[in-house]
C-alpha positions as CSV (number, residue, x, y, z in Angstrom):
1,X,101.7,112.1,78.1
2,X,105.1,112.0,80.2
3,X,102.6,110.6,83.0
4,X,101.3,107.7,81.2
5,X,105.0,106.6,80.1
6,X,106.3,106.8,83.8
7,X,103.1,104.8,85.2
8,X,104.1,102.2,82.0
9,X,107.7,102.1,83.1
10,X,106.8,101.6,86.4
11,X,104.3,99.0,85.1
12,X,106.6,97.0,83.5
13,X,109.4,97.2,86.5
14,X,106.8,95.5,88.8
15,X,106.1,93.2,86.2
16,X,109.6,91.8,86.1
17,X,109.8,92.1,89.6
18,X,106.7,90.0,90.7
19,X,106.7,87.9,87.9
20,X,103.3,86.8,88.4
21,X,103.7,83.7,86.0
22,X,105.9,82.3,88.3
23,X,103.7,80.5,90.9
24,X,107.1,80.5,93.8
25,X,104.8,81.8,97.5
26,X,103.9,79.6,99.9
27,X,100.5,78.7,100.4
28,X,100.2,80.8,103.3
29,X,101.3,83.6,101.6
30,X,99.6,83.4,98.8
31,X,96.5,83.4,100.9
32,X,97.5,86.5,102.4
33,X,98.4,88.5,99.7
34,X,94.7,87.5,98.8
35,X,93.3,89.1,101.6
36,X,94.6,92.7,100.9
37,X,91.6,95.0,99.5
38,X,91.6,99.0,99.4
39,X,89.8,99.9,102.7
40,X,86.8,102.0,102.2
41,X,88.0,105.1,102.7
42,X,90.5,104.8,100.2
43,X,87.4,103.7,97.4
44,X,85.5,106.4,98.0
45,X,88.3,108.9,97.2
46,X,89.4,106.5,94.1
47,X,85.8,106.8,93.5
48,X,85.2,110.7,93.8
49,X,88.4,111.1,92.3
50,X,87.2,108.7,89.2
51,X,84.2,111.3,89.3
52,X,86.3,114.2,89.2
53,X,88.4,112.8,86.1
54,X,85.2,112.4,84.0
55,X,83.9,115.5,85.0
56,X,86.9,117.2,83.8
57,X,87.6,118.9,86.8
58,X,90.4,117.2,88.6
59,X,93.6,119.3,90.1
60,X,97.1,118.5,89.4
61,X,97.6,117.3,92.9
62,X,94.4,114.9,92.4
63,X,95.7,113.2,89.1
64,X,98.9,112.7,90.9
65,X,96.9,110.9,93.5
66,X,94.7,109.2,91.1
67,X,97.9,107.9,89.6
68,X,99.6,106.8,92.3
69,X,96.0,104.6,93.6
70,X,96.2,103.4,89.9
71,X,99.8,102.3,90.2
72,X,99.2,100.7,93.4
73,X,96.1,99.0,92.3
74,X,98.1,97.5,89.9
75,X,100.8,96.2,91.6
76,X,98.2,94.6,93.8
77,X,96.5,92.5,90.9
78,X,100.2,91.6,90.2
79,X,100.4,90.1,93.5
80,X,97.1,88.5,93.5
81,X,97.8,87.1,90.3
82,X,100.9,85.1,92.2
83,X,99.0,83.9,94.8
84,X,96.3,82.4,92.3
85,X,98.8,80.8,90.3
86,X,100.7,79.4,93.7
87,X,97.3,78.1,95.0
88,X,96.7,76.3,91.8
89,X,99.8,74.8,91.4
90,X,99.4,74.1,95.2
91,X,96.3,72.0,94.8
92,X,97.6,70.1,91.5
């Protein structure tokens, strides 16, 4: 449970921080930020780590790192969610 208040804390920091309502990157930018994607290495562990979670069988050192992908990946659709809005706004 401490885990899952810590990844919502940090949740909400980045929230504030990116403030994805505000549409404020340049077009260029916002492009960019819509380029970045997990490589495949990294999705097959999130994958096989997913796997592992469901199976029950994960180690502490895994959840951390299954955490810390989760945390990440969110931060990411933060961004992205920027850049959409900026592009929007951009073409309006």
């Amino acid at each position: 449970m401490a885990t899952t208040r810590i990844v919502s804390r940090d949740a909400l920091i980045l929230t504030r921080l990116v403030n994805p309502n505000r549409a404020d990157l340049s077009p260029d930018a916002a492009r960019a930020l819509l380029q970045l994607e997990f490589d495949k290495e990294d999705r097959d562990r999130m994958h096989l780590l997913s796997e592992k979670a469901q199976e029950g069988t994960l180690l502490v050192e895994e959840q951390q790192e299954m955490e810390s992908y989760r945390r990440i990946g969110y931060f990411l659709d933060l961004l992205r969610s920027k850049a959409r809005k900026t592009l929007k706004k951009s073409k309006s």
